[in-house]
C-alpha positions as CSV (number, residue, x, y, z in Angstrom):
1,X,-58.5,-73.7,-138.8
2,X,-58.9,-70.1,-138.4
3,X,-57.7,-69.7,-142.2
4,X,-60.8,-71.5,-143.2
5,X,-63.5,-68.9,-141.8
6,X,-64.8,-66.7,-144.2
7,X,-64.5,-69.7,-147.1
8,X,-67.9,-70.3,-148.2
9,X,-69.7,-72.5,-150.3
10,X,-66.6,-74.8,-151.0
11,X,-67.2,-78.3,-150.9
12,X,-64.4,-81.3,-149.6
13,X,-61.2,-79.9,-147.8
14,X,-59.2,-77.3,-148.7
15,X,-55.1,-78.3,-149.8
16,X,-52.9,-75.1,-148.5
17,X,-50.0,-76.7,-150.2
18,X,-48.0,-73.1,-150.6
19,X,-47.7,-72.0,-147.2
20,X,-49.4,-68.9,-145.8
21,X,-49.2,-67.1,-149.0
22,X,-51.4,-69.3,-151.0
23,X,-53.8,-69.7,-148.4
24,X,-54.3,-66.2,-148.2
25,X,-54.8,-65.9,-151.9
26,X,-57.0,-68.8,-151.8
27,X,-59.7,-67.0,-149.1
28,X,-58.9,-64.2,-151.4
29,X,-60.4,-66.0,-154.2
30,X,-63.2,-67.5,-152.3
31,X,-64.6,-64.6,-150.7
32,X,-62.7,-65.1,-147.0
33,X,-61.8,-62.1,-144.4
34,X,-60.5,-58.9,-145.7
35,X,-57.3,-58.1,-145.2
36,X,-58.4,-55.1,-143.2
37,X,-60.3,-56.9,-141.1
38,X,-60.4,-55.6,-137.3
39,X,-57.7,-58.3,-135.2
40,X,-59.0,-59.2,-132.0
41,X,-57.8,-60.7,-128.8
42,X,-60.1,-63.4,-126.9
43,X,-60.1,-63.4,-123.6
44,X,-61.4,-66.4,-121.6
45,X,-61.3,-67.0,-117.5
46,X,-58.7,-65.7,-115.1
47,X,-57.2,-69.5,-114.6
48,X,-57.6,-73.2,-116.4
49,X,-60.4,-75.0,-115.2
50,X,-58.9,-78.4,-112.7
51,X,-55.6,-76.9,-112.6
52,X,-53.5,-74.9,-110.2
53,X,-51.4,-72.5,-111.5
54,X,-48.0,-71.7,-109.0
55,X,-46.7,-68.2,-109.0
56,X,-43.4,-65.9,-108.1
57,X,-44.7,-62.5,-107.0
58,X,-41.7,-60.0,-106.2
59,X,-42.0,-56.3,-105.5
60,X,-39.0,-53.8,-104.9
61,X,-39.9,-50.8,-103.2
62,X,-37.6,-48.0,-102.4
63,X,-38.3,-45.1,-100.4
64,X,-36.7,-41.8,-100.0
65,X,-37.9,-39.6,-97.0
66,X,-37.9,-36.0,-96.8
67,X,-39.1,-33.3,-94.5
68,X,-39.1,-29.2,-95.2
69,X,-37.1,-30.6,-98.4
70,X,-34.2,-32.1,-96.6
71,X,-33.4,-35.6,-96.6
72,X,-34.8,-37.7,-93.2
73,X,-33.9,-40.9,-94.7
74,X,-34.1,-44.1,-97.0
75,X,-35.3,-47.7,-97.4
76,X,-35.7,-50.7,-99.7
77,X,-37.3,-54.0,-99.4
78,X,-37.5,-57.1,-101.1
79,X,-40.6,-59.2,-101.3
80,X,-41.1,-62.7,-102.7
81,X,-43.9,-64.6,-102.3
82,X,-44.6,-68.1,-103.9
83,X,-48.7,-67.8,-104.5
84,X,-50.5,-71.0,-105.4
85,X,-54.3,-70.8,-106.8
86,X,-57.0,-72.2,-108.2
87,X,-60.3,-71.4,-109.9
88,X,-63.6,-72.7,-109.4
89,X,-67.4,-72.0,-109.7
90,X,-69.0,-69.4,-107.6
91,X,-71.9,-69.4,-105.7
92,X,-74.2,-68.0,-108.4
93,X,-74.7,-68.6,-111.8
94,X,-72.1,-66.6,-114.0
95,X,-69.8,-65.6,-111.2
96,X,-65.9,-67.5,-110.2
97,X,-64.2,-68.3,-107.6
98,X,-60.0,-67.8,-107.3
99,X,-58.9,-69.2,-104.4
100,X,-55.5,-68.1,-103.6
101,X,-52.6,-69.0,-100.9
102,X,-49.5,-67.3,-100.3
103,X,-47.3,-70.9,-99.5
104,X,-44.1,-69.3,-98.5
105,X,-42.3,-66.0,-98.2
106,X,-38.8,-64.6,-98.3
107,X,-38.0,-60.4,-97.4
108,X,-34.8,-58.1,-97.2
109,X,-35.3,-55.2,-95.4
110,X,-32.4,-52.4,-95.7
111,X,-32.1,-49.2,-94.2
112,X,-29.2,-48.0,-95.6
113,X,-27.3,-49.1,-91.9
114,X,-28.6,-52.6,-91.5
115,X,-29.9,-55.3,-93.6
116,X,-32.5,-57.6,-92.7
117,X,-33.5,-61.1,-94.5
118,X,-36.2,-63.1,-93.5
119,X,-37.4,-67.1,-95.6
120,X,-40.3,-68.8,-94.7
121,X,-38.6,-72.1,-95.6
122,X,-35.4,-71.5,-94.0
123,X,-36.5,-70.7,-90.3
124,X,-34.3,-71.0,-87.4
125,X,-34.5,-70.2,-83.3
126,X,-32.5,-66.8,-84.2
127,X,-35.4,-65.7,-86.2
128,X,-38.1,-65.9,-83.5
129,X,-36.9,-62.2,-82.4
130,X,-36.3,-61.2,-86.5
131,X,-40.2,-62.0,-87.3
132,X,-41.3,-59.5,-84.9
133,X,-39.9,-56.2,-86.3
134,X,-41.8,-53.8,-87.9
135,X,-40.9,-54.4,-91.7
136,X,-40.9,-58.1,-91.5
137,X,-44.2,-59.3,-89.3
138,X,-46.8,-57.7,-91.5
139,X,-45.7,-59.6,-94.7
140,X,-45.9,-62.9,-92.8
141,X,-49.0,-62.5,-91.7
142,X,-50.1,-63.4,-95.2
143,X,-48.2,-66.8,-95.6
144,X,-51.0,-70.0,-95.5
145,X,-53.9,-67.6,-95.2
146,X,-56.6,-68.3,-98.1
147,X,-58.3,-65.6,-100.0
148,X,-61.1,-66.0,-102.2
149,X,-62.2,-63.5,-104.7
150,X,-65.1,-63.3,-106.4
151,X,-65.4,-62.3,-109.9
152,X,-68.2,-61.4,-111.9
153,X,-69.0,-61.7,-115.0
154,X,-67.1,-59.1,-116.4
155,X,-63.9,-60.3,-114.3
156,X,-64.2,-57.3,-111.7
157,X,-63.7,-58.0,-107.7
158,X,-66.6,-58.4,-106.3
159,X,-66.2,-59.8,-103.0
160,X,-62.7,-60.8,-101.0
161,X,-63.4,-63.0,-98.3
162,X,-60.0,-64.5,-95.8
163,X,-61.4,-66.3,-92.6
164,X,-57.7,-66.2,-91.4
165,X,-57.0,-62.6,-92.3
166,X,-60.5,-61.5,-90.6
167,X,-59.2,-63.4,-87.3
168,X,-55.3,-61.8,-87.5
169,X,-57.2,-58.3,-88.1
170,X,-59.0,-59.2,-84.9
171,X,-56.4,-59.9,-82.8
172,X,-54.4,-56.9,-84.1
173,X,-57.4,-54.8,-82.3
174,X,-55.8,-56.2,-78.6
175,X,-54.5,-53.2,-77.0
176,X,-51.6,-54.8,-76.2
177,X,-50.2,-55.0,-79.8
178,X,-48.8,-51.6,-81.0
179,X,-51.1,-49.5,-83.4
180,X,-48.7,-49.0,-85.9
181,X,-48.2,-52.9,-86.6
182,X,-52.3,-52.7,-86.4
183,X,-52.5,-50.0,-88.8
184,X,-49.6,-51.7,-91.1
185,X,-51.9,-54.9,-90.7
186,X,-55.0,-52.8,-92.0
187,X,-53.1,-51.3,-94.9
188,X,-51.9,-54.8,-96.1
189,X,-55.3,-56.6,-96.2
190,X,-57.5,-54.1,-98.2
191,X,-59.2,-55.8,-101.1
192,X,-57.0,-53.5,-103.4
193,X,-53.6,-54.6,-101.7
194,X,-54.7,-58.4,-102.0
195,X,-55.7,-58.2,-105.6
196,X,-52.3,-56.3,-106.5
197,X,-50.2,-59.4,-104.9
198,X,-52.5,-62.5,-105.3
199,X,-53.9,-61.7,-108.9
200,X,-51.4,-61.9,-111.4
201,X,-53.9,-60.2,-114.2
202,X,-53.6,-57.1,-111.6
203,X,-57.2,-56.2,-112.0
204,X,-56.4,-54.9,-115.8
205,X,-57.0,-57.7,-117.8
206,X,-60.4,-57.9,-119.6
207,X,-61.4,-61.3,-118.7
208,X,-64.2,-62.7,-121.1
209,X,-64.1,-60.1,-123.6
210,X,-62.8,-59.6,-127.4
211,X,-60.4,-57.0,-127.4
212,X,-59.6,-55.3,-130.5
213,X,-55.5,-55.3,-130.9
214,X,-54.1,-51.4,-131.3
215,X,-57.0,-50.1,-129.6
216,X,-57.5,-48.0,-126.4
217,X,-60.0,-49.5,-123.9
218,X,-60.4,-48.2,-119.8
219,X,-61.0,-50.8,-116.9
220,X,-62.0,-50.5,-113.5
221,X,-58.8,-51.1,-111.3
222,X,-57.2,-50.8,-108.4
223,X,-53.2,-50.1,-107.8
224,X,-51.3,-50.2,-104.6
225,X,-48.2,-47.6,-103.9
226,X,-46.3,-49.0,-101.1
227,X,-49.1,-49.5,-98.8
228,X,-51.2,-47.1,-100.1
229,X,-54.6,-48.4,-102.2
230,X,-56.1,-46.7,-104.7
231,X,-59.0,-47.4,-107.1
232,X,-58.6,-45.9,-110.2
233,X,-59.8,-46.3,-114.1
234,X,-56.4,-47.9,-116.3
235,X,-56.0,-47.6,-119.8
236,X,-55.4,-51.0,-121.5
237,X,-54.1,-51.8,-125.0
238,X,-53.7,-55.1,-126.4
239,X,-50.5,-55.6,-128.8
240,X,-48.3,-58.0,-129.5
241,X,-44.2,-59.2,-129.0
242,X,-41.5,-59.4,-132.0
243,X,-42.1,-63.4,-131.6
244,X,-46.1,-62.5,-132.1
245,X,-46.7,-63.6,-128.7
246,X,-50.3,-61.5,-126.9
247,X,-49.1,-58.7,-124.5
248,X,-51.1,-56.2,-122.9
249,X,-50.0,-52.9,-121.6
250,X,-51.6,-50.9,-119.3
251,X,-51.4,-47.4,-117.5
252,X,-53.1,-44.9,-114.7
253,X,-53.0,-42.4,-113.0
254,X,-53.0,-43.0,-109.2
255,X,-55.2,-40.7,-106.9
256,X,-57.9,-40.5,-104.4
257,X,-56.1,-42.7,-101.5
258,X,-58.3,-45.1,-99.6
259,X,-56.4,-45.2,-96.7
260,X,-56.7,-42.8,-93.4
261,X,-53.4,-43.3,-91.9
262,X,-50.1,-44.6,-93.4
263,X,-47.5,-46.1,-91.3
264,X,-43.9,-44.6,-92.1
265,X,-40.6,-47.2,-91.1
266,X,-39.0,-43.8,-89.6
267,X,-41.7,-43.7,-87.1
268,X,-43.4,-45.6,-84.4
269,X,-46.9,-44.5,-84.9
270,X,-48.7,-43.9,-87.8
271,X,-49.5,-40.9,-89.6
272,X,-52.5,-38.7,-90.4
273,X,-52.4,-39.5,-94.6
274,X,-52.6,-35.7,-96.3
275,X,-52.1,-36.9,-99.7
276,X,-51.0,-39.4,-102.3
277,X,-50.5,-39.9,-106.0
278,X,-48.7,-40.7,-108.5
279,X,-48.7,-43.2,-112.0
280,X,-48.0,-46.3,-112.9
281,X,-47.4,-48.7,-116.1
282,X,-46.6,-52.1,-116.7
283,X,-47.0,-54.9,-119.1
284,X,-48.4,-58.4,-119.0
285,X,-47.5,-61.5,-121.2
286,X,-50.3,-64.0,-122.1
287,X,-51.4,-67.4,-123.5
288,X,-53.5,-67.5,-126.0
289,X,-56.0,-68.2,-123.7
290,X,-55.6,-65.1,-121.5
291,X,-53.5,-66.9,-119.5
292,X,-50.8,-64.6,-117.5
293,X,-47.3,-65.9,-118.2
294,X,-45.5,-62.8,-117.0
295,X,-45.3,-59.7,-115.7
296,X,-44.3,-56.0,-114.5
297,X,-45.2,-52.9,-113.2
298,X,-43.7,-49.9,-111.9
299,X,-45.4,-47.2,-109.8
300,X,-43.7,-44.1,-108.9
301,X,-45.3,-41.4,-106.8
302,X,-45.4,-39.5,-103.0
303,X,-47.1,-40.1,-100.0
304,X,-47.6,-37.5,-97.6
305,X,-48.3,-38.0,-93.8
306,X,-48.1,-35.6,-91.0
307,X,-47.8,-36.0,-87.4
308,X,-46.4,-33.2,-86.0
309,X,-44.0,-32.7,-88.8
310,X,-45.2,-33.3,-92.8
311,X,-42.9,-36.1,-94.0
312,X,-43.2,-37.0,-97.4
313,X,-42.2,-40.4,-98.7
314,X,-41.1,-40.3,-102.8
315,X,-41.6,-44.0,-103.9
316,X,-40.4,-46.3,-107.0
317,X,-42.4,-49.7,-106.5
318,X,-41.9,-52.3,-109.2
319,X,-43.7,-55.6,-109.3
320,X,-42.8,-58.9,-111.3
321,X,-44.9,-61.6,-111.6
322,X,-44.0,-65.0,-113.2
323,X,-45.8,-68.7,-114.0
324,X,-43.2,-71.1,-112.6
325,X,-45.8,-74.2,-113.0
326,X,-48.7,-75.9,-113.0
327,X,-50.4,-79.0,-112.0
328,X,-54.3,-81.2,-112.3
329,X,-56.5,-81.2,-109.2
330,X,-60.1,-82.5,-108.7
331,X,-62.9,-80.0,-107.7
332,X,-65.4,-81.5,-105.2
């Protein structure tokens, strides 16, 4: 039907009985689009309305430490999580709702001597004493904890709201649990780390807008290196894949840290955060709705901490996202 547009003043239907090629020459004929028309991209809402949309998030980090410029060590994790969510009015006119639940987990931990693996969905009584290290806790403290963000208008965050998280950030405060699994706690629950693993568009895509394909636009976003947040401005450009399927590719420049302290796997307690940076890239593959099918990003950068000795982390961290399904639900 989008052929049909810029015919005017043509009465009945119109027979495209050559193909493409003779409906183009037919809107030639009749006045319809130039050819040099300006393409643009659609965007609608994040989600479908009364459906739930089931998503693989995996993130590889790797870590090489350093102090004075010699080698202290090295690390790399694994990270799965199976992310369910929905969409659904907000509380005031013109603003949504995504509701999102981390349903299940599974991590592997190496430090270049041991190896550490950790599923949600395959726990035994040996794993009671696994869960409580340092590099596995944190991540489950994320499984079956809701998060709702709120978008406006423009499809920024406006608001991130967890009951569950609030209450496990609470208890972290005891004195009896160790500040650098508090501090770990507090790194992985800023809004920018929960948007970087619960929404697939990654804060980049321009929900609700025409974007012009070939064109340079900059959003408000926010990036995550390892544990570090950052909010940042990304430069988005809509093109499209060999099959002509939407993509949308996206880069920034990471500075300005959020965070005070980092926490380090080489030590117990955290660090005094002197500086971090770096860049990252990535690419997104849509519906023709705006939909995200697919995904990756890679982020490569340092992160400095001192506490009595300046130790400086040099990090790759890649992120996949992927649709595995979706299914109908009823809104109250």
């Amino acid at each position: 039907m989008d052929l049909l547009r810029g015919v005017r003043g043509m009465a009945g239907l119109l027979v495209i009985a050559g193909g493409l090629a003779a409906a183009q020459c037919a809107l030639a004929q009749a006045g319809g689009t130039p050819k040099n028309a300006e393409e643009v991209f659609d965007f609608g809402p994040p989600l479908r309305r009364n459906v739930v949309i089931a998503y693989k998030y995996t993130e590889r980090v790797r870590v090489v430490a350093e102090t004075n410029g010699h080698p202290l060590d090295s690390s790399e994790r694994t990270l799965s999580y199976f992310i369910t969510e929905r969409q659904v009015p907000g509380e005031k006119k013109g603003l949504t709702t995504i509701e999102a639940n981390v349903d299940s987990m599974h991590i592997e931990y190496s430090d270049g001597k041991k190896t550490l693996k950790f599923n949600t969905q395959d726990f035994k009584p040996s794993d009671q004493l696994l869960v409580k290290h340092n590099e596995i806790f944190v991540p489950t403290v994320l499984v079956n904890q809701m998060v709702s963000f709120t978008l406006s208008p423009y499809g920024e965050v406006m608001k991130v709201e967890s009951p569950g998280l609030d209450n496990a950030m609470k208890q972290a405060s005891s004195p009896e649990v160790p500040v650098f699994l508090r501090e770990r706690l507090r790194a992985s629950t800023t809004d920018e780390f929960l948007a970087s693993v619960m929404l697939p568009w990654r804060s980049v895509v321009p929900l609700w807008r025409k974007v012009p394909y070939g064109k340079n636009i900059t959003m408000k976003s926010s990036a995550v290196l390892d544990r570090v947040s950052f909010r940042n401005s990304s430069t988005v450009q809509m093109a499209k894949s060999p099959d002509g399927e939407p993509l949308l590719r996206f880069s920034a420049e990471l500075a300005n840290p959020l965070n005070k302290l980092v926490t380090m796997s080489s030590f117990d307690d955290p660090l005094t955060l002197r500086s971090a940076g770096g860049k990252i890239n990535g690419e997104l593959k849509l519906d023709q709705d705006g939909v995200v099918r697919s995904g990756w990003s890679i982020a490569t950068g340092t992160v400095v901490g001192v506490g009595g000795a300046e130790i400086t982390n040099r990090v790759t961290h890649e992120i996949y996202v992927e649709a595995l399904g979706e299914f109908a639900f009823t809104s109250n």
